[in-house]
N, C-alpha and C positions, 0 to 999 in steps of 0.2 A: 504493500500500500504506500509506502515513502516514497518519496520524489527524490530526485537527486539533490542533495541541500547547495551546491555551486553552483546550478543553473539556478535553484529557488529565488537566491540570495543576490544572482547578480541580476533577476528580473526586477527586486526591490531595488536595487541600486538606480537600473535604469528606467524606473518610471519615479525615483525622488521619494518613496515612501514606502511604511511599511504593507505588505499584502498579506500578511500573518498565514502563508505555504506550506507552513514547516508545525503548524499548531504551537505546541506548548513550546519549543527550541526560538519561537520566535519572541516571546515572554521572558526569558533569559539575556545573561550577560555574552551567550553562545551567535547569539541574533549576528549573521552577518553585516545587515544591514549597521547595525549597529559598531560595528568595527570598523565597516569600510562604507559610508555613506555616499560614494562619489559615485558616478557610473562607472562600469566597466572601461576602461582603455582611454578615460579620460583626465587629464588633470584637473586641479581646481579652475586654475584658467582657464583653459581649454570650455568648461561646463560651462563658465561663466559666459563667452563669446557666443557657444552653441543655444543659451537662454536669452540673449540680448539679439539673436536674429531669428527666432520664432514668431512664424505669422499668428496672426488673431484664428487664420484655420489650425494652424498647426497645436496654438493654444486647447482649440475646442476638442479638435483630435486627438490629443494626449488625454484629458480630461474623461473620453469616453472610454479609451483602451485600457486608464487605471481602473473605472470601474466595471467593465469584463474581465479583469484579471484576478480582481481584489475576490468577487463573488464564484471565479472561474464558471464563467457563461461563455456560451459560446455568439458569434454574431446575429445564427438566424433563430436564437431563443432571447436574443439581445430586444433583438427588432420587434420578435412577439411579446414582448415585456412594455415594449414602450409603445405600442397602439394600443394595448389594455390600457396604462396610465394616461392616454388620448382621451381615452373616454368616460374618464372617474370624473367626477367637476373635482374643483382645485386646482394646484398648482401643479403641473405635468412632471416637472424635474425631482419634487419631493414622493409625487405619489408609482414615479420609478422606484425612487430608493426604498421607499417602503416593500412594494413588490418584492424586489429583488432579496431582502431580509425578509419577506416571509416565506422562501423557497425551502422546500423541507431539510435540504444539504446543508443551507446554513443555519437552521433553527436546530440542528444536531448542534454544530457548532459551537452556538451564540449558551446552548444549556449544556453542553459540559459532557455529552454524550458520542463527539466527535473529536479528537483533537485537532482536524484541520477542516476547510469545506470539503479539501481534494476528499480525506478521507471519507467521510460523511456521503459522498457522490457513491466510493465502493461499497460501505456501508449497505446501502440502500437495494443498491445493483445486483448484491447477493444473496436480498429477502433477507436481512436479519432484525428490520424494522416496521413496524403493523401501525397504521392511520388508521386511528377512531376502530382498533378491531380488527382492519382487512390487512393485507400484506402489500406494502407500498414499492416499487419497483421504478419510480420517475424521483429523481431528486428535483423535477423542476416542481413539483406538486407544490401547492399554495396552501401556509396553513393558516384557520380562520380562529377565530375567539372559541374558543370551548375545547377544539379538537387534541384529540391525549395522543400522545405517540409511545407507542409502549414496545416491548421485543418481542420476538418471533417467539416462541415455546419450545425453542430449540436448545439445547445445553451448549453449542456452541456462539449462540446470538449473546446469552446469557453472558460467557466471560468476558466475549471480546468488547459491548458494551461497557462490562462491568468495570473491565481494566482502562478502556479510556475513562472513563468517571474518575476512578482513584489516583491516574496521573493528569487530571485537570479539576484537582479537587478544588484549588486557592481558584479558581475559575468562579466569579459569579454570577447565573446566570441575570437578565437584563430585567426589570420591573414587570415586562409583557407577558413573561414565561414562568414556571414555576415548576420545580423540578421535587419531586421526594425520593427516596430511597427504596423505599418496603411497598409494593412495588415499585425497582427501579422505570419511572416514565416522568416523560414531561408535556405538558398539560401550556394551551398557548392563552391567556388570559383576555388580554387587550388587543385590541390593533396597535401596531406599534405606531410610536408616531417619529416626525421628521428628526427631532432632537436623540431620540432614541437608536439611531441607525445607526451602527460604526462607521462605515467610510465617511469618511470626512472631506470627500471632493464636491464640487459646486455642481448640482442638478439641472442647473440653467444653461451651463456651459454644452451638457449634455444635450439638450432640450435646441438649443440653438445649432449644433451640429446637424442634430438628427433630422430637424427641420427645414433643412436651408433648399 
């Protein structure tokens, strides 16, 4: 299920922030990103020149590919994400970022029950996680206020859940979720709202790409 942690580390590098690939390694003093925050093959000058001649597209364009990275979406699940958010009233760039946080891969994640989304994508792929009871097999599945995510009945769902848990204990999960123990499941409370969202890129920047 791990990713290679040099190719992880120097993706954070070159999109300027962290993509948390590596789960709980990236919460550490381990964190590449963190030792070496420059991009790959650049200097600080060099970065510096290369950010001082970026167009207002090329602005927007980065802006979009950090967050298909950040949630690992692919483009044409990107694009289905953002005509749903077309169509919700509000603000189109926040009610992306909501979407995209209530995708079943990272609501493993965001409760403690996944150490990366990567994983959380496997997770899911190999039936070891049941929505509301059934056995869910799409991490792109959308979870609503009420719905419980519980494990498979399998004794191997059972550990492997169990041991992500216990190495993302200090993990907690976010105000919208609620996680117990006896049964291990997590249960999604609220709609999550904009403030609540981890990534922390501008949903507008997005919004004005996708629209142009």
């Amino acid at each position: 299920m791990a990713r290679n942690t040099g190719a992880s580390c120097r993706l954070c590098r070159r999109e300027g922030m962290k993509l948390f690939l590596k789960g709980s390694r990236c919460e550490t003093g381990k964190c590449g990103f963190v030792r070496r925050p420059n991009p790959p093959g650049y200097t600080r000058q060099r970065q510096r020149r290369r950010r001082a001649r970026q167009s207002d597209y090329g602005v927007r364009l980065r802006e979009k590919q950090k967050v298909k990275r950040f949630y690992g979406v692919l483009e044409r699940q990107f694009r289905r994400h953002f005509r749903e958010a077309g169509r919700q009233s509000g603000n189109t760039g926040d009610n992306l970022l909501v979407l995209l946080e209530r995708r079943l891969d990272n609501v493993l994640y965001r409760s403690g029950l996944a150490q990366s989304r990567a994983q959380g994508r496997v997770i899911i792929a190999h039936g070891h996680i049941c929505l509301n009871g059934r056995r869910a097999h799409a991490p792109s599945q959308l979870v609503s206020p009420g719905d419980r995510i519980t494990l498979a009945p399998r004794e191997r769902s059972q550990s492997l859940v169990a041991a992500n848990r216990a190495a993302t204990q200090d993990r907690q999960p976010p105000s919208w979720l609620a996680l117990s123990a006896e049964p291990l499941e997590a249960r999604m409370l609220t709609m999550p709202t904009r403030d609540e969202v981890e990534f922390p890129g501008q949903g507008e920047l997005i919004v004005e790409f996708l629209a142009r």
